[in-house]
MITOR-144354 format. One record per atom (N, C-alpha, C): z, x, y; residue in one letter; residue number from 1; atom name. Coordinates in Angstrom, 3 decimals. Layout:
<zz->Z&xx->X&yy->Y&residu->A&num->NUM&atome->CA>
...
***
This chain:
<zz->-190.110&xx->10.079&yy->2.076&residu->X&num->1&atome->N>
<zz->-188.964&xx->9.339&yy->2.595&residu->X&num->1&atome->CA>
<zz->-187.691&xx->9.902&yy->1.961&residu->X&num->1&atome->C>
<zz->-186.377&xx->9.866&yy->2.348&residu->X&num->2&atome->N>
<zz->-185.507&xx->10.969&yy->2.308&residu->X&num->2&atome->CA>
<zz->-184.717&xx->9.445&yy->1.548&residu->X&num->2&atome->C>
<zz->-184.213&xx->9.492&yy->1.191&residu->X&num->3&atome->N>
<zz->-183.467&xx->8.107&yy->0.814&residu->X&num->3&atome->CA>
<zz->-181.651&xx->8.525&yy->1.195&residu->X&num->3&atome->C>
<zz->-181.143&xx->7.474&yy->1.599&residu->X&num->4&atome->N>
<zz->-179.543&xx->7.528&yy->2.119&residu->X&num->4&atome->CA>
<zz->-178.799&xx->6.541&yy->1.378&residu->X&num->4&atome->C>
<zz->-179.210&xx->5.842&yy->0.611&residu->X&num->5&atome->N>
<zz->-178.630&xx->4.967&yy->0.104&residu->X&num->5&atome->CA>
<zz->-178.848&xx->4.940&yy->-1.819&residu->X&num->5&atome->C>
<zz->-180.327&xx->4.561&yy->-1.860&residu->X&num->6&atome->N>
<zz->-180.602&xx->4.957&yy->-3.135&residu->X&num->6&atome->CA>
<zz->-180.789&xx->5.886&yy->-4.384&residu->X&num->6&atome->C>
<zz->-179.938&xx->6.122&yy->-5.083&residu->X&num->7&atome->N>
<zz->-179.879&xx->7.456&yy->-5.847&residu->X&num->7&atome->CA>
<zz->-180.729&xx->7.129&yy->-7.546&residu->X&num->7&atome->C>
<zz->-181.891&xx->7.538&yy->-7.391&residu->X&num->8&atome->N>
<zz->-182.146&xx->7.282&yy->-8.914&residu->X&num->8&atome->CA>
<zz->-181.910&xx->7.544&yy->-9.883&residu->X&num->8&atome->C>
<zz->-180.990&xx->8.222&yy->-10.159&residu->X&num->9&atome->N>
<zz->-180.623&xx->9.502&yy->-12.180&residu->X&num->9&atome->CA>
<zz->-179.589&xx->7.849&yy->-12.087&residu->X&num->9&atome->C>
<zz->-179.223&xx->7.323&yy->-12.193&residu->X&num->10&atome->N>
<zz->-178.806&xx->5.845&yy->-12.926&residu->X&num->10&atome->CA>
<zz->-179.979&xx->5.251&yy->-13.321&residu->X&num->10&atome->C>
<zz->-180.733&xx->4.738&yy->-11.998&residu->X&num->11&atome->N>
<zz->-181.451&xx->3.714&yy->-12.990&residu->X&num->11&atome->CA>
<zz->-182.242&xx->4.456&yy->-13.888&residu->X&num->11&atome->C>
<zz->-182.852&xx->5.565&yy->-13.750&residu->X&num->12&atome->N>
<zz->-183.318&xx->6.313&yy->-14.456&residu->X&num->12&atome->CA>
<zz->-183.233&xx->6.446&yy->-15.871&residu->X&num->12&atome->C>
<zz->-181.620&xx->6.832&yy->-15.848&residu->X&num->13&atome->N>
<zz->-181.064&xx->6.981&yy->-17.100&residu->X&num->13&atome->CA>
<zz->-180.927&xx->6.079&yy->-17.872&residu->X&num->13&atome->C>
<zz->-180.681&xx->4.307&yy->-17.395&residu->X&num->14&atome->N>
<zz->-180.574&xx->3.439&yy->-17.930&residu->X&num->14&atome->CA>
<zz->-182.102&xx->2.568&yy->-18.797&residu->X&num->14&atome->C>
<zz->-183.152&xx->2.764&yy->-17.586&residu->X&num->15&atome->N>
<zz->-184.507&xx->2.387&yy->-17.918&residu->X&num->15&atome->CA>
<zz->-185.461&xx->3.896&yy->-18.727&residu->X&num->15&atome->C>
<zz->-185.168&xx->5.278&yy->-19.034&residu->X&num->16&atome->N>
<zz->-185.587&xx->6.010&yy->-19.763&residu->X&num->16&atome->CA>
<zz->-186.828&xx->6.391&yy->-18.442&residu->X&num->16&atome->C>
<zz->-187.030&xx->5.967&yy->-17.541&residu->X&num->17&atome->N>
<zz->-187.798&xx->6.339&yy->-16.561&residu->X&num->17&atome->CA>
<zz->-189.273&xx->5.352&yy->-16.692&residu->X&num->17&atome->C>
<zz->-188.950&xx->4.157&yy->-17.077&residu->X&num->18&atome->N>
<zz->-189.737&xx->3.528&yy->-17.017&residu->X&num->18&atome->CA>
<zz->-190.154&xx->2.317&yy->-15.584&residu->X&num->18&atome->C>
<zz->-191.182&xx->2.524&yy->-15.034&residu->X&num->19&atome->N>
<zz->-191.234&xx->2.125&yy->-13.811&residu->X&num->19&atome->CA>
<zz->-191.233&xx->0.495&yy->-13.679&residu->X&num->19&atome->C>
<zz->-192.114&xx->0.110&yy->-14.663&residu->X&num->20&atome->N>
<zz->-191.993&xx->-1.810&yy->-14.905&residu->X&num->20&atome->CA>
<zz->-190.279&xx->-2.082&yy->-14.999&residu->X&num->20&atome->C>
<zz->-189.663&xx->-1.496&yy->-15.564&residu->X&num->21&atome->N>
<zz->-187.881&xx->-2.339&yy->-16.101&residu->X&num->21&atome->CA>
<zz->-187.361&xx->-1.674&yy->-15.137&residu->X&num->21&atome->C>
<zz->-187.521&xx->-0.302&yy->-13.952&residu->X&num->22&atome->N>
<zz->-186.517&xx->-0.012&yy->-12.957&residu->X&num->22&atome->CA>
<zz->-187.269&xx->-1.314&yy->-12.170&residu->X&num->22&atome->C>
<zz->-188.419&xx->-1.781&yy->-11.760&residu->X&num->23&atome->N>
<zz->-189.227&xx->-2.818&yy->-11.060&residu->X&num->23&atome->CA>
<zz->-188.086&xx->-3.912&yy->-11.283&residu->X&num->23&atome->C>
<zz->-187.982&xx->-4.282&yy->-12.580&residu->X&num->24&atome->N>
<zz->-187.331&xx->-5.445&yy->-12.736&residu->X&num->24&atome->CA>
<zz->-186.036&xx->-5.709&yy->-12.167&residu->X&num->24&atome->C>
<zz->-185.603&xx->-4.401&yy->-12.571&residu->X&num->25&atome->N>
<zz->-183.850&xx->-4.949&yy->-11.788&residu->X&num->25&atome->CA>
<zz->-183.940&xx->-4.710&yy->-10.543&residu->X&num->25&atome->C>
<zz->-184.762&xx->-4.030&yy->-9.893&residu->X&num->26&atome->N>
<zz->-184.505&xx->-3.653&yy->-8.466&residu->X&num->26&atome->CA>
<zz->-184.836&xx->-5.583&yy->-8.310&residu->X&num->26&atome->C>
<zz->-185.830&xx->-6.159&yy->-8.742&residu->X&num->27&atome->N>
<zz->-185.986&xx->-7.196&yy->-8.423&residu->X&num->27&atome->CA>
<zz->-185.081&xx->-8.262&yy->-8.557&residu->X&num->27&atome->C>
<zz->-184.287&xx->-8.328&yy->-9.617&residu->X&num->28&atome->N>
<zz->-183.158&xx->-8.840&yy->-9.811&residu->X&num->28&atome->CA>
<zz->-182.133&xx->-8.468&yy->-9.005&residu->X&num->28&atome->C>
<zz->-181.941&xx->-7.467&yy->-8.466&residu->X&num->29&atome->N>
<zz->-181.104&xx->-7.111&yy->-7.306&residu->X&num->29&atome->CA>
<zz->-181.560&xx->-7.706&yy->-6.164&residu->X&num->29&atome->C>
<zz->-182.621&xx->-7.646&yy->-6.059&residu->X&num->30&atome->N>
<zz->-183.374&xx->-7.997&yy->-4.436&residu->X&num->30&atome->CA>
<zz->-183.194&xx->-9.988&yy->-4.629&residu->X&num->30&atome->C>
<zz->-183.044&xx->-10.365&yy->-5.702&residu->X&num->31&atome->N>
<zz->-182.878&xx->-12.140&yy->-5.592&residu->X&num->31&atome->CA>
<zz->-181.536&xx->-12.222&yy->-5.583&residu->X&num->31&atome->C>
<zz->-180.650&xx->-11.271&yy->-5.774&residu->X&num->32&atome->N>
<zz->-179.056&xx->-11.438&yy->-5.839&residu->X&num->32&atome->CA>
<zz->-178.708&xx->-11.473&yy->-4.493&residu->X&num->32&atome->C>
<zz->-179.049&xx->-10.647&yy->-3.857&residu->X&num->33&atome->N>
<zz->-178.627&xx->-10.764&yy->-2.725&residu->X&num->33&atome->CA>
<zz->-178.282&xx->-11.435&yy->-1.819&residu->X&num->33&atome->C>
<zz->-179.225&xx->-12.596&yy->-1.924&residu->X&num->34&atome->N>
<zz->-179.009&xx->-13.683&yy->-0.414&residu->X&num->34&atome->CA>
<zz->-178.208&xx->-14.312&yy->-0.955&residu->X&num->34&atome->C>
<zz->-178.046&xx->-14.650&yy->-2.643&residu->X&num->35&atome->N>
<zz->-176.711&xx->-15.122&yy->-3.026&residu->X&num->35&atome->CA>
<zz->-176.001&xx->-14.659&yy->-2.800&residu->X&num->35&atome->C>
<zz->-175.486&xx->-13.375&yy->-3.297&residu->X&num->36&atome->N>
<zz->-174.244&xx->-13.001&yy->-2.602&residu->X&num->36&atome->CA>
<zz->-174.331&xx->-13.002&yy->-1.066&residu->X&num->36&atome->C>
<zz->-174.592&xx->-13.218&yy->-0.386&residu->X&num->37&atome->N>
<zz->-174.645&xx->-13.217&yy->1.067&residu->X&num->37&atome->CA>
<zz->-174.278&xx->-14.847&yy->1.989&residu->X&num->37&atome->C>
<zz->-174.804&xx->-15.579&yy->0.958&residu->X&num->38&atome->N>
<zz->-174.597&xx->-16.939&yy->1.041&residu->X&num->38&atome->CA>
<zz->-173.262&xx->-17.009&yy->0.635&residu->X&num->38&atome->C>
<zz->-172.785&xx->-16.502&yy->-0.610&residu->X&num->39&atome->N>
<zz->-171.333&xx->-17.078&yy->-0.677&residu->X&num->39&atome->CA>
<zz->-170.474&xx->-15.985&yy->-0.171&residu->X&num->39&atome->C>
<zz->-170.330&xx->-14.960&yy->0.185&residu->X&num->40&atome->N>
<zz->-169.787&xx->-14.487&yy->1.215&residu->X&num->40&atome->CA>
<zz->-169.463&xx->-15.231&yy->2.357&residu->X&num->40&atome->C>
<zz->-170.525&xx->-15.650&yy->2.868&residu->X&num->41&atome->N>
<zz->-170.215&xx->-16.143&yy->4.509&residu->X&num->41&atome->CA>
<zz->-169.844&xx->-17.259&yy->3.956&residu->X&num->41&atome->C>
<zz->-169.974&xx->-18.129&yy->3.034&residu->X&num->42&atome->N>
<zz->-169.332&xx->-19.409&yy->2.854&residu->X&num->42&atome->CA>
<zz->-168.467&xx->-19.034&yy->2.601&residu->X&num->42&atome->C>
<zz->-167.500&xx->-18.525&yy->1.642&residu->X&num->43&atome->N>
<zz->-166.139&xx->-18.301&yy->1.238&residu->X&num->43&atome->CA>
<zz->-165.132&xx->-18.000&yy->2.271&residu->X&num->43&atome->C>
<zz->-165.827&xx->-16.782&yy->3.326&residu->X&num->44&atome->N>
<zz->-164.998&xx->-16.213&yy->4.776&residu->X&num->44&atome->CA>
<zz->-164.633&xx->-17.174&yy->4.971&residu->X&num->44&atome->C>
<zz->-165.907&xx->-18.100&yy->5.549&residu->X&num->45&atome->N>
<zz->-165.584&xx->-19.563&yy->7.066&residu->X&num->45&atome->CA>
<zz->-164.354&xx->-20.447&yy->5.915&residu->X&num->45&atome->C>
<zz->-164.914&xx->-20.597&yy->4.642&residu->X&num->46&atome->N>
<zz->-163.818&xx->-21.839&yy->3.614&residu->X&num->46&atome->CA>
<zz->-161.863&xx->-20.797&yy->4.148&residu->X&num->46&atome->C>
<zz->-162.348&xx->-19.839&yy->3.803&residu->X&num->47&atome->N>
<zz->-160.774&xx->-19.117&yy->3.943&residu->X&num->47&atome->CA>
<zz->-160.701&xx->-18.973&yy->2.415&residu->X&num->47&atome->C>
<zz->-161.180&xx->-19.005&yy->1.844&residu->X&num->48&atome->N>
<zz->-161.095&xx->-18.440&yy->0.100&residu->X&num->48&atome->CA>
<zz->-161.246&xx->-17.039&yy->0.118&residu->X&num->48&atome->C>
<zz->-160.308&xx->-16.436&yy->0.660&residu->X&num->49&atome->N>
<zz->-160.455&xx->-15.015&yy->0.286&residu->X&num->49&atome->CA>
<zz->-160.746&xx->-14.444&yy->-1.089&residu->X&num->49&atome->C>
<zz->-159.556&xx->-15.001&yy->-2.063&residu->X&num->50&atome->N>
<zz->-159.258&xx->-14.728&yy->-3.269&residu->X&num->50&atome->CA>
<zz->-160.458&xx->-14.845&yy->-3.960&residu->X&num->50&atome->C>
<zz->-161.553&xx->-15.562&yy->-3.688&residu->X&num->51&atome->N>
<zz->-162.749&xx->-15.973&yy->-4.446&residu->X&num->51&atome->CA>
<zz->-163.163&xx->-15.114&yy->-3.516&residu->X&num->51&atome->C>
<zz->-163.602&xx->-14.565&yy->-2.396&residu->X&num->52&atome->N>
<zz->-164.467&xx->-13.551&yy->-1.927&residu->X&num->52&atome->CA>
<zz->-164.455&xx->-12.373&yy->-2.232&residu->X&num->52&atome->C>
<zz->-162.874&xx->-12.305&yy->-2.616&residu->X&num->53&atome->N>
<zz->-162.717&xx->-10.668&yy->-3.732&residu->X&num->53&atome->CA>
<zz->-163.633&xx->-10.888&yy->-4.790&residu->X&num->53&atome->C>
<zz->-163.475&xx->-11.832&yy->-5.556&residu->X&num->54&atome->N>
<zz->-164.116&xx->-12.270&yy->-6.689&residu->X&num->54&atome->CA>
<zz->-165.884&xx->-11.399&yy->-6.736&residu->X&num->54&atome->C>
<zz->-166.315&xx->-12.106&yy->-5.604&residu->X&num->55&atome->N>
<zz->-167.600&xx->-11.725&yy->-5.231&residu->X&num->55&atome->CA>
<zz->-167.969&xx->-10.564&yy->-5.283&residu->X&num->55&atome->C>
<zz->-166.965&xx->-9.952&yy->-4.540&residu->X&num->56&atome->N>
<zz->-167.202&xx->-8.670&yy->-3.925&residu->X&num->56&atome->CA>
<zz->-167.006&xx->-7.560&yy->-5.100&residu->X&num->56&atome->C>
<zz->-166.501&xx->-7.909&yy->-6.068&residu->X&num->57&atome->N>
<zz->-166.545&xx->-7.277&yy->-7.410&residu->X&num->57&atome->CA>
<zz->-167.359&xx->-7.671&yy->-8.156&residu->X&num->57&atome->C>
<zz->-168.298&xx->-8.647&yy->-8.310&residu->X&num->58&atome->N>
<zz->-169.254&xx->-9.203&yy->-8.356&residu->X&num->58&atome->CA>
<zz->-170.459&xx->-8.126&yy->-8.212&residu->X&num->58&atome->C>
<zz->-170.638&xx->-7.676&yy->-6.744&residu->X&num->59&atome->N>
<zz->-171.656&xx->-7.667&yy->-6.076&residu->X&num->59&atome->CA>
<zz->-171.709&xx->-6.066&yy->-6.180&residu->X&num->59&atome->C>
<zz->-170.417&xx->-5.491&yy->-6.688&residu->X&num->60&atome->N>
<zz->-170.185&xx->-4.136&yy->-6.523&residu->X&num->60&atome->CA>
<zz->-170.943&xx->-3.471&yy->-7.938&residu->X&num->60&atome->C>
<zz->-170.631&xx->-4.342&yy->-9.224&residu->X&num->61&atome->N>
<zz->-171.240&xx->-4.128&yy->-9.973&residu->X&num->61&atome->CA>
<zz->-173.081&xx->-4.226&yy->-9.962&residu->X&num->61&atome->C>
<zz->-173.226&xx->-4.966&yy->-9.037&residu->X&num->62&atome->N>
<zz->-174.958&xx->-4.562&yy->-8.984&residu->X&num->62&atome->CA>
<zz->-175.355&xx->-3.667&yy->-7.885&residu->X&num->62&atome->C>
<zz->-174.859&xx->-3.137&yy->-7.287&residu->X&num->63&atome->N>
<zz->-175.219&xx->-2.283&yy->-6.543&residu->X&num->63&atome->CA>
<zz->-175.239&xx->-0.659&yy->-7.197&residu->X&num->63&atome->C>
<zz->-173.983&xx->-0.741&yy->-7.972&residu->X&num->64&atome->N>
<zz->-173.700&xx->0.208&yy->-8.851&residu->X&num->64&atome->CA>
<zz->-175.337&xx->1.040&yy->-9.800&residu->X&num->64&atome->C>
<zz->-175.702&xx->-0.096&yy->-9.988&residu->X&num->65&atome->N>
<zz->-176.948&xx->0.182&yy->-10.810&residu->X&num->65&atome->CA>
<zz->-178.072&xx->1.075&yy->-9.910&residu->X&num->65&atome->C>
<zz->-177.842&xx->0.754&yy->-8.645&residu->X&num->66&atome->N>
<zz->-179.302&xx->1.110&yy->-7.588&residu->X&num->66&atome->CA>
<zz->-178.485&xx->2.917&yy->-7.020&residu->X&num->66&atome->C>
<zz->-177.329&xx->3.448&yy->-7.688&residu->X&num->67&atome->N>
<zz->-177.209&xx->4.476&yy->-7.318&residu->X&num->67&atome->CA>
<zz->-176.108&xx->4.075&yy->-5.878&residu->X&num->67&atome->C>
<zz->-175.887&xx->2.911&yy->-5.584&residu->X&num->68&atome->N>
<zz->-175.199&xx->2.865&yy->-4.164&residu->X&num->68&atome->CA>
<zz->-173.907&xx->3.141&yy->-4.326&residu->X&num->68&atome->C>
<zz->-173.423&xx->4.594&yy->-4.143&residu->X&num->69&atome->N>
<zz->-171.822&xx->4.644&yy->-4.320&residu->X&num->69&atome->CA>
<zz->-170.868&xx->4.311&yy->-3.244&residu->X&num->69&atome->C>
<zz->-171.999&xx->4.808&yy->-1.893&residu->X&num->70&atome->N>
<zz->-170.679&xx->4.844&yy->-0.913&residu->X&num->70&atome->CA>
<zz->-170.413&xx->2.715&yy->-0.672&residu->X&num->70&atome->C>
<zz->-171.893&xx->2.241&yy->-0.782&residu->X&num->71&atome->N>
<zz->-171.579&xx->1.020&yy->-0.928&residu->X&num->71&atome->CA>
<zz->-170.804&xx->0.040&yy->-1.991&residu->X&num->71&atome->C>
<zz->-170.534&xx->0.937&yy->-3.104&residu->X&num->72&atome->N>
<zz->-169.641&xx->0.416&yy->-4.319&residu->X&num->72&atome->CA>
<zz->-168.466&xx->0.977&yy->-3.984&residu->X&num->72&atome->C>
<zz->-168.097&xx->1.788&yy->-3.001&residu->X&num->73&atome->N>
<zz->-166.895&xx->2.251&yy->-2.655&residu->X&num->73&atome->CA>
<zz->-166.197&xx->0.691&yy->-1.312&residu->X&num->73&atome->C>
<zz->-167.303&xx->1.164&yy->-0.876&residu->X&num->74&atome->N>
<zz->-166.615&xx->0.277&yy->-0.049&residu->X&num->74&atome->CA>
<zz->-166.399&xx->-1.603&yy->-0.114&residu->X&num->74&atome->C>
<zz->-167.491&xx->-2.049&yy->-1.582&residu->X&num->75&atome->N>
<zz->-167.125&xx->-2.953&yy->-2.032&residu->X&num->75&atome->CA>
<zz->-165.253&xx->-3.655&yy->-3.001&residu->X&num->75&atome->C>
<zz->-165.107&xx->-2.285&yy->-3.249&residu->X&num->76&atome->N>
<zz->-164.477&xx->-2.165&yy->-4.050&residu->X&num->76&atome->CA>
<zz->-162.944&xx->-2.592&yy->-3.208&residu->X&num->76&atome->C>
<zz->-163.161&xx->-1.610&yy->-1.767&residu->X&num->77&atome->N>
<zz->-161.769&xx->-2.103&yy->-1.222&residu->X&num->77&atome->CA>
<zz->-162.010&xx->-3.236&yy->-0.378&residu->X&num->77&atome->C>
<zz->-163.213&xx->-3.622&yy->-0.029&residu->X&num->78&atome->N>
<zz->-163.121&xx->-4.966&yy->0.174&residu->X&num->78&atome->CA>
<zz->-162.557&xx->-6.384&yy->-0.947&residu->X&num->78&atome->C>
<zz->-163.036&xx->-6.016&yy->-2.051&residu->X&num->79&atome->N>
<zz->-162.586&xx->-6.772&yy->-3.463&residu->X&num->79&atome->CA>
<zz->-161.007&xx->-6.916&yy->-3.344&residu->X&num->79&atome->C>
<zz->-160.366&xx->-5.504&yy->-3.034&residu->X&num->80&atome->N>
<zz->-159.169&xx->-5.233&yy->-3.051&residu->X&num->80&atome->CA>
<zz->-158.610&xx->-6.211&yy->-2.115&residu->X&num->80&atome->C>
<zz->-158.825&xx->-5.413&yy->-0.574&residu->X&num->81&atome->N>
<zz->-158.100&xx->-6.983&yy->0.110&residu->X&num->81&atome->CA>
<zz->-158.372&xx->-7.849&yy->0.285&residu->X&num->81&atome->C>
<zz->-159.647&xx->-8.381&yy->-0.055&residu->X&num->82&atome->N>
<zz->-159.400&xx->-9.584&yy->0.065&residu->X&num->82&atome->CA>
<zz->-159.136&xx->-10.486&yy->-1.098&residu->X&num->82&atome->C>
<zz->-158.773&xx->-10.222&yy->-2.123&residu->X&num->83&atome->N>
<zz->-157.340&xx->-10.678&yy->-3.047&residu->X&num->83&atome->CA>
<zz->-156.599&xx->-10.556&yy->-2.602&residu->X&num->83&atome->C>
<zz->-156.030&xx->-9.919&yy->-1.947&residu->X&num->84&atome->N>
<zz->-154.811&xx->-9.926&yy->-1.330&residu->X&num->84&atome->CA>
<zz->-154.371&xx->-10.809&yy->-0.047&residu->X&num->84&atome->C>
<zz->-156.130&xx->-10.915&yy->0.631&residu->X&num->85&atome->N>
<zz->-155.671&xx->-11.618&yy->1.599&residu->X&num->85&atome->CA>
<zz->-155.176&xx->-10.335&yy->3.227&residu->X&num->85&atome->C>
<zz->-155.434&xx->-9.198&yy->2.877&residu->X&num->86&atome->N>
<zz->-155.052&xx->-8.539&yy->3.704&residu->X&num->86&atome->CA>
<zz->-156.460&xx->-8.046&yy->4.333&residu->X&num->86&atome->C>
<zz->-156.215&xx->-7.825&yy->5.857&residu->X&num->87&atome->N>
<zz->-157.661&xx->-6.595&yy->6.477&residu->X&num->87&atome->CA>
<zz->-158.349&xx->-7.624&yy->6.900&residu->X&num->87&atome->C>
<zz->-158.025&xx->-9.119&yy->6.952&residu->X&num->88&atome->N>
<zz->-159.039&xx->-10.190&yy->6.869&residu->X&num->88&atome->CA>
<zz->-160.249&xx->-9.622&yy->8.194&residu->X&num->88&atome->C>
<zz->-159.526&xx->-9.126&yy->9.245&residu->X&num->89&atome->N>
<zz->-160.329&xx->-8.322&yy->10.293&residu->X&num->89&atome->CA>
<zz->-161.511&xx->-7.367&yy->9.963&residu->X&num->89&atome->C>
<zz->-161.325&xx->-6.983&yy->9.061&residu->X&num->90&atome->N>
<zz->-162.493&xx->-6.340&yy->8.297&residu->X&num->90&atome->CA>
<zz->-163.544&xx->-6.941&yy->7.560&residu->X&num->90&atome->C>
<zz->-163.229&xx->-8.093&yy->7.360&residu->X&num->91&atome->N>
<zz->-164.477&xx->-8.952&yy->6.271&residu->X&num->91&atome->CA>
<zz->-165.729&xx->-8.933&yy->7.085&residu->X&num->91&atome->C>
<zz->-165.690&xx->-9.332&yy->8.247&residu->X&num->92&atome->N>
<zz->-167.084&xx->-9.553&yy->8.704&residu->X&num->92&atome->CA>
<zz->-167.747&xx->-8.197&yy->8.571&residu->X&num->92&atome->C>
<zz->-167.060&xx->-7.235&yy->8.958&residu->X&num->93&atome->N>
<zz->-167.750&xx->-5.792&yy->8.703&residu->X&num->93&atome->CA>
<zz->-168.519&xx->-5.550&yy->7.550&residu->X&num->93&atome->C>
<zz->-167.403&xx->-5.687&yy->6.350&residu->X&num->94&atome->N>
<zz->-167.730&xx->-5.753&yy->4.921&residu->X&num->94&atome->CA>
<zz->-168.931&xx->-6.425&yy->5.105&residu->X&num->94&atome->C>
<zz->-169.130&xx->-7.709&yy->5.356&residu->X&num->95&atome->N>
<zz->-170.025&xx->-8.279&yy->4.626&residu->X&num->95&atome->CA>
<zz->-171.692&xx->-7.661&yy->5.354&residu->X&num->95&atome->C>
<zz->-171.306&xx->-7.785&yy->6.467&residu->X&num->96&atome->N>
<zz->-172.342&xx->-7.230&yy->7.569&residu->X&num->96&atome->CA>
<zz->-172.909&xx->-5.609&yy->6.843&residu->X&num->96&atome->C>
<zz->-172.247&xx->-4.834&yy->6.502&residu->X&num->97&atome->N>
<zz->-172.568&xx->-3.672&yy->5.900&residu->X&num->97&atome->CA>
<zz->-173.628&xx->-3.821&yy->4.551&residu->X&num->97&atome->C>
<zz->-172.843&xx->-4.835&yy->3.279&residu->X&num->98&atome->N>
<zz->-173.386&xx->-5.021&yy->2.404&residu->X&num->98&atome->CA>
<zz->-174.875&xx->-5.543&yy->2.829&residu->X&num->98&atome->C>
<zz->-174.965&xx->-6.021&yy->3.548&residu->X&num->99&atome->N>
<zz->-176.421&xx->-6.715&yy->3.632&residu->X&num->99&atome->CA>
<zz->-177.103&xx->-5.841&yy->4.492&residu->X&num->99&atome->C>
<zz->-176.562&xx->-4.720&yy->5.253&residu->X&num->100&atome->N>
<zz->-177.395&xx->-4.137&yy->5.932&residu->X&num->100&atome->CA>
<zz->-178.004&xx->-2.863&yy->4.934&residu->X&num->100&atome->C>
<zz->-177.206&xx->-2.177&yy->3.318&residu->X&num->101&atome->N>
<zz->-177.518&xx->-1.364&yy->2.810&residu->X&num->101&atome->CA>
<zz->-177.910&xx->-1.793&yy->1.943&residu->X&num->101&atome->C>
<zz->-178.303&xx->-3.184&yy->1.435&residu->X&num->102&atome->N>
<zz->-179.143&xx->-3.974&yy->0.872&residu->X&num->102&atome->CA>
<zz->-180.417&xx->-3.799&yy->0.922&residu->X&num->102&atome->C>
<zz->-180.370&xx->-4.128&yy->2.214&residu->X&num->103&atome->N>
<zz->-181.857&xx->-4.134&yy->2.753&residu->X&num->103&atome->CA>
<zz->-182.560&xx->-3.045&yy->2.682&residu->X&num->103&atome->C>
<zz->-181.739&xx->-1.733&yy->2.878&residu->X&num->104&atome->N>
<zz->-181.961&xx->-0.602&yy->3.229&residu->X&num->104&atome->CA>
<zz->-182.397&xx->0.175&yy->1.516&residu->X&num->104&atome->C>
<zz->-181.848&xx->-0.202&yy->0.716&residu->X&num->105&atome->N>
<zz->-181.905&xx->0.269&yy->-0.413&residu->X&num->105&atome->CA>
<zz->-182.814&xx->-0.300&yy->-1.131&residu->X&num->105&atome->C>
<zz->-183.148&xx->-1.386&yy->-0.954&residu->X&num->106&atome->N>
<zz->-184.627&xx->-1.906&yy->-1.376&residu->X&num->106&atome->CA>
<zz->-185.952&xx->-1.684&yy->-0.787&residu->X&num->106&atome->C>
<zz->-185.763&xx->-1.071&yy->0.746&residu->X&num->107&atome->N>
<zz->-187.137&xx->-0.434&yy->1.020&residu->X&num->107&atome->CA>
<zz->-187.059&xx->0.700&yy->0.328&residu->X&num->107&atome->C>
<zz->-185.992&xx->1.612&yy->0.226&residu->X&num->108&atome->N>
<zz->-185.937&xx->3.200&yy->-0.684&residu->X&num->108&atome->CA>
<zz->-186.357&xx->2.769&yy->-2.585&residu->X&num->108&atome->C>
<zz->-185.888&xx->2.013&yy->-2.433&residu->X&num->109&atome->N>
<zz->-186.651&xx->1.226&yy->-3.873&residu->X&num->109&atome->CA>
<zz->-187.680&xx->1.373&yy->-4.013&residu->X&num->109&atome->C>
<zz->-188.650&xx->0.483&yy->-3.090&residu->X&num->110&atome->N>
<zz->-190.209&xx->0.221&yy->-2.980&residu->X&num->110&atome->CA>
<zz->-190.597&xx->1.429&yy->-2.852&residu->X&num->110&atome->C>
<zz->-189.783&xx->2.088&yy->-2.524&residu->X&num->111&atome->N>
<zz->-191.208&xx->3.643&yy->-1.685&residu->X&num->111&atome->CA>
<zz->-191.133&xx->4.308&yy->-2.858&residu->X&num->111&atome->C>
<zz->-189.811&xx->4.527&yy->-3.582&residu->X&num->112&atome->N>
<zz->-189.665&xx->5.295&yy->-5.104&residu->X&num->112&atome->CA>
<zz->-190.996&xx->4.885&yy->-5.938&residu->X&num->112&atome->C>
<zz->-190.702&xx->3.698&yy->-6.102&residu->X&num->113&atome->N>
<zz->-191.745&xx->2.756&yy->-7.184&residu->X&num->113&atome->CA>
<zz->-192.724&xx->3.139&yy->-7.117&residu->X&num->113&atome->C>
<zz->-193.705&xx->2.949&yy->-5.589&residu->X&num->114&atome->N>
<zz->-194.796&xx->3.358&yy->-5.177&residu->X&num->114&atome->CA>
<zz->-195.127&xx->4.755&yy->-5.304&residu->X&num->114&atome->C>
<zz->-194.257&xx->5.478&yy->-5.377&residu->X&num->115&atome->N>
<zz->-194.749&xx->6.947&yy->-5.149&residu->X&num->115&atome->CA>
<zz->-194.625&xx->7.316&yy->-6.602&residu->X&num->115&atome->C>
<zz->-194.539&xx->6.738&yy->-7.925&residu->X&num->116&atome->N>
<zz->-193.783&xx->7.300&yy->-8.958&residu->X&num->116&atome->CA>
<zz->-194.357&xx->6.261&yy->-10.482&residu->X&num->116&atome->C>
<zz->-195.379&xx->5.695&yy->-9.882&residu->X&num->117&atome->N>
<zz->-196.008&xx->4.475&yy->-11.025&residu->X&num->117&atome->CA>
<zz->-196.920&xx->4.696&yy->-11.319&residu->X&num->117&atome->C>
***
């Protein structure tokens, strides 16, 4: 499997290449998620932008760990405007993305694990 999302020399580097503790956080990532996903879409519909930046810097920092740059890139300027309150046209995208390379990065997870334990 070719992976597009998941880059391992992070977690790698962080867990010494140990397959149980990269297991763990991928798993800890994989329960973060629907939280952040839950308060995403709650915060949009509330109109709390300023707290959805919050999140979104939040959420950027755990993705960070799984190797996801272009998705920590694009968390990052979501964080941006929506503190600001600007691009609001873009949030649904944002959020729709994050959960779609979520998903995507935790099957490239599993197949790593499996092929590498």
């Amino acid at each position: 499997m070719e992976y597009k999302i998941f880059k391992p020399d992070y977690l790698l580097s962080i867990t010494g290449g140990d397959t149980e503790t990269m297991a763990e956080i991928a798993g800890i990532f994989g329960s973060q998620v629907p939280e952040f996903m839950t308060g995403m879409k709650s915060l949009l519909e509330q109109g709390k932008f300023y707290e959805l930046g919050l999140l979104a810097h939040k959420a950027k920092g755990s993705v960070t760990v799984l190797g996801m740059d272009e998705t920590a890139k694009m968390l990052k300027e979501f964080e941006l405007l929506a503190k600001t309150g600007e691009g609001k046209e873009k949030y649904q995208e944002f959020i729709a993305r994050f959960e779609a390379d979520s998903k995507t990065v935790m099957a490239e997870v599993n197949d790593y694990l499996s092929k590498n334990r």
